[in-house]
N, C-alpha and C positions, 0 to 999 in steps of 0.2 A: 313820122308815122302818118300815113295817110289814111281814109276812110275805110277803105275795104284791104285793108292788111291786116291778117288774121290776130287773133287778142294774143299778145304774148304769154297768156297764161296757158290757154287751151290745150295745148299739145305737153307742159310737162304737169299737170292736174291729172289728165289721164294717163301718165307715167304712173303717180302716185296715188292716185283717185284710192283702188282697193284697200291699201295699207293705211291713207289716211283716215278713212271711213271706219274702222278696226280700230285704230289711235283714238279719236274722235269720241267713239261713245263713250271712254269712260278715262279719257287721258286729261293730266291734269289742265291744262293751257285752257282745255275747251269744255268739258265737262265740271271743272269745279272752279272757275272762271270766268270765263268767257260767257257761256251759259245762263249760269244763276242772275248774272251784273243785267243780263239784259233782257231778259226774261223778266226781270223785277222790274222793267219799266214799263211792262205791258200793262193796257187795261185790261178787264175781262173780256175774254175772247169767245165767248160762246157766243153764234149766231151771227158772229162778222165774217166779210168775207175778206181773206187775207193773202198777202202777196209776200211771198220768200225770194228777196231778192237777191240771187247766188246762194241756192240750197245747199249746195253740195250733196253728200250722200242723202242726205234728208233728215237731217236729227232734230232742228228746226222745227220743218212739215209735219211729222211725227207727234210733236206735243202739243202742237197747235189744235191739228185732226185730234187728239186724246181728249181735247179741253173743249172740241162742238164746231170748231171754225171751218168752215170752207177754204180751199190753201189751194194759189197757184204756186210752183213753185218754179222759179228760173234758173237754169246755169249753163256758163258758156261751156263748157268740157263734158261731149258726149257719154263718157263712160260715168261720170258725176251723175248724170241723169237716168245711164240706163241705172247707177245701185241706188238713186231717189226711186223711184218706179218698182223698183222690186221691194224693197223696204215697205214702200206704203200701199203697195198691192191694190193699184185702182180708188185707194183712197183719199186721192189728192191728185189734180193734174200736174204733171211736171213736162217742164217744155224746153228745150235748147233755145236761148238766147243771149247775146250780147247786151250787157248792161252799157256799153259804153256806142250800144245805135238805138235808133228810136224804136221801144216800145209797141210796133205796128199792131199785135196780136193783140194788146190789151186796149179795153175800148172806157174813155175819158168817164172818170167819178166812178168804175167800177169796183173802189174796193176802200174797207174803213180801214185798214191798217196797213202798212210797210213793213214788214222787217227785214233785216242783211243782219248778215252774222259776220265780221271779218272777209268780205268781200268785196267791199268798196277800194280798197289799197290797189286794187286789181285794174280798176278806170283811170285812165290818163286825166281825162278833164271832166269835175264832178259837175259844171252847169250846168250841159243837157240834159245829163242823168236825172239831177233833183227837178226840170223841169216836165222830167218826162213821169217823174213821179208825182209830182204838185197835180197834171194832167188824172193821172189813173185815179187817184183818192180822192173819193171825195168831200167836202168842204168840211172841214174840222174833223177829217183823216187825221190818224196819228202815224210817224215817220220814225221808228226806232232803229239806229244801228250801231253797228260795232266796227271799229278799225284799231290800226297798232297807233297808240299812241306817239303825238308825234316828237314828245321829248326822248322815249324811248327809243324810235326808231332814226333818231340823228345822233343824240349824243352819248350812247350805247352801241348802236347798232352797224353805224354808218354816218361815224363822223365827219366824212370828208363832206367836199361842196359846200354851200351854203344853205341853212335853216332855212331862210327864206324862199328859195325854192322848191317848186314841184319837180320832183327828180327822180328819173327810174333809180332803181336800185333794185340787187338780188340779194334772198336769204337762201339758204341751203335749209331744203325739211329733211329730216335721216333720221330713220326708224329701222335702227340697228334688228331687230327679229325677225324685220321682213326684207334683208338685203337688201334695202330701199335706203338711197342718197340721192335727190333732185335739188340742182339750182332753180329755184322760180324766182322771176321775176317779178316786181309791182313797182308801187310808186310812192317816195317818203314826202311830206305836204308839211306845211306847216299849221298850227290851227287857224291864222287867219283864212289861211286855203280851205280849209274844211267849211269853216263858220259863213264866209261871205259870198259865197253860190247856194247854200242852203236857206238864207236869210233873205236873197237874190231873188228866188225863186219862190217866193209868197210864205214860205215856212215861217210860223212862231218858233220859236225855242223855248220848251217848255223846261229840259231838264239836260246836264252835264255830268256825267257820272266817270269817275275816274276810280273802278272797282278794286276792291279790296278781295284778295284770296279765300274761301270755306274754308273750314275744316278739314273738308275731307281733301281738299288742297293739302294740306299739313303732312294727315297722313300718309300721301302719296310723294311728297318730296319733301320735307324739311325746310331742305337749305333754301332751294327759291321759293319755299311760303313766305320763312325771313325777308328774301329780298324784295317781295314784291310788299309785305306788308308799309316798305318804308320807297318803293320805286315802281310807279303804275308801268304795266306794260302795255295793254288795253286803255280804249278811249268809250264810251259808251252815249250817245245823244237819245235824247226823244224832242220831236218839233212839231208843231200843230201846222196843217195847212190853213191857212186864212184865207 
């Protein structure tokens, strides 16, 4: 993969952009998971100024702006940004960018927080990334994000290869109501791979959160509340810039 080859995500995100945004606000995965687990690592956000890194539709952005923060928000898939944009209607900047090239638009120490919600899977190689983020935050910034767990995503998901490496891999999203099946692509890491570009890169590790399913997880699926109550599928970090 070379520098200026388009993100493999980009073009089937905007396949699925509308339907997943629809899934999203109120689907179990994201809404009574993914959401709550990392949301709860946040400090209070009122009066920071804060960076959604891979908004997607803007559900993110949304709560952040609800709760006082100032929110740029990034994502590599046009259509991703034009339904962040409409969602937040002028109340949040949202802007097309590649997490996986340098950051040029945003200018060094201009933000107390990070957040990605399940978008990091999506970068080949997370060094520059976390440098480009140690860059934008400033000093004792806080770095919260969310990826697929990486037990889940080898020894569930995609057991072939080896654990130890950083390996493209596809999942298929299919949201049966909206005649939508996409192969997308990302990449399955291990956690040393997570952990030692983040630590690389001036971050403290402040917290490691391997979340547990809501309630209303429960009452929207049973069966995989069960299973997740006893098998993380989500990985969740918060890291301090030093």
């Amino acid at each position: 993969m070379h520098d200026n080859d388009p993100p493999l995500v980009r073009a089937t995100y905007d396949q699925l952009a509308d339907a997943f945004a629809r899934h999203a606000e109120d689907g179990p995965y994201n809404a009574h998971y993914d959401r709550p687990a990392l949301l709860g690592l946040l400090p209070p956000v009122a009066g920071l100024h804060v960076l959604d890194a891979g908004c997607g539709p803007g559900l993110y952005a949304t709560w952040l702006v609800a709760q006082g923060a100032t929110v740029v928000g990034l994502d590599v898939s046009p259509r991703m940004v034009a339904l962040a944009q409409a969602r937040l209607g002028g109340r949040a900047t949202i802007l097309e960018a590649d997490l996986a090239q340098p950051l040029t638009m945003l200018a060094d120490a201009s933000f107390d927080l990070v957040i990605s919600g399940l978008a990091l899977d999506y970068v080949p190689d997370w060094a520059p990334l976390f440098h480009e983020l140690a860059r934008v935050l400033q000093t004792g910034g806080i770095l919260a994000f969310s990826v697929v767990h990486p037990a889940d995503d080898f020894y569930r998901l995609h057991p072939e290869g080896s654990y130890f490496d950083v390996e493209p891999v596809t999942v298929t999203f299919t949201f049966p109501e909206e005649g939508v099946k996409v192969a997308v692509p990302h990449y399955r890491r291990p956690l040393q791979a997570m952990l030692t570009p983040l630590l690389a890169a001036g971050f403290v590790l402040d917290q490691l959160l391997e979340p547990r399913p809501t309630e209303a997880f429960a009452a929207r699926d049973p069966a995989k509340y069960a299973v997740l109550l006893r098998r993380p599928a989500f990985i969740c970090v918060r890291a301090r810039r030093g």
